[in-house]
N, C-alpha and C positions, 0 to 999 in steps of 0.2 A: 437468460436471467436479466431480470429490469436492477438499476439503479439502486430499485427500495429493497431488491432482495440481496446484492451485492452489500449495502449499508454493512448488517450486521455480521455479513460472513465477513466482512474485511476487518470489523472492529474487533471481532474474535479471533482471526489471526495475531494481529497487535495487542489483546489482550494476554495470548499464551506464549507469545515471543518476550515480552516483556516480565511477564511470570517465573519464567526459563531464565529473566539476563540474555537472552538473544537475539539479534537484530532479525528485522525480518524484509523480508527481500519481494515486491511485486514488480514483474514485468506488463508492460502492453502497449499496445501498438500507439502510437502518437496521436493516430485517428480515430481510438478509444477514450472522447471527452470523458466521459462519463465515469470511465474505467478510474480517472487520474482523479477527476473529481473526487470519488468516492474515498479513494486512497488519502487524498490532499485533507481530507475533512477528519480521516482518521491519525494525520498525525506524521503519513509520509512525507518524503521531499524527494523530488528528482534527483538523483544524483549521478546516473550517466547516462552514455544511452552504448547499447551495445548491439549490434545486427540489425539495425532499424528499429529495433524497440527503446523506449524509453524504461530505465530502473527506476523504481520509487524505493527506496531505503528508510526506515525508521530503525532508528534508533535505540540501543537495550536501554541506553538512562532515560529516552522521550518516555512522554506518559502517554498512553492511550486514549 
């Protein structure tokens, strides 16, 4: 999957986590610019990193 098609499946993640009041949770690898990017645009933040991957964490109160 390219970038432009990750865009919307990520934003629809964050759209029904959010809907629900549930945070929502992506992992990937550090070496996944694109990955974080997509993520970072939709609202995630880094917030650990766990077995070599980085977590992006949003927020149930963030907006999407």
């Amino acid at each position: 999957m390219t970038e432009k098609d990750l865009g919307p499946l990520t934003a629809l993640l964050a759209a029904r986590a959010h809907a629900g009041g549930r945070d929502a949770v992506i992992e990937c690898s550090p070496s996944h610019a694109a990955s974080r990017r997509v993520a970072e645009k939709c609202g995630f933040i880094v917030s650990w990193t766990r077995d070599d991957l980085l977590v992006l964490r949003l927020a149930a109160t963030a907006t999407p």
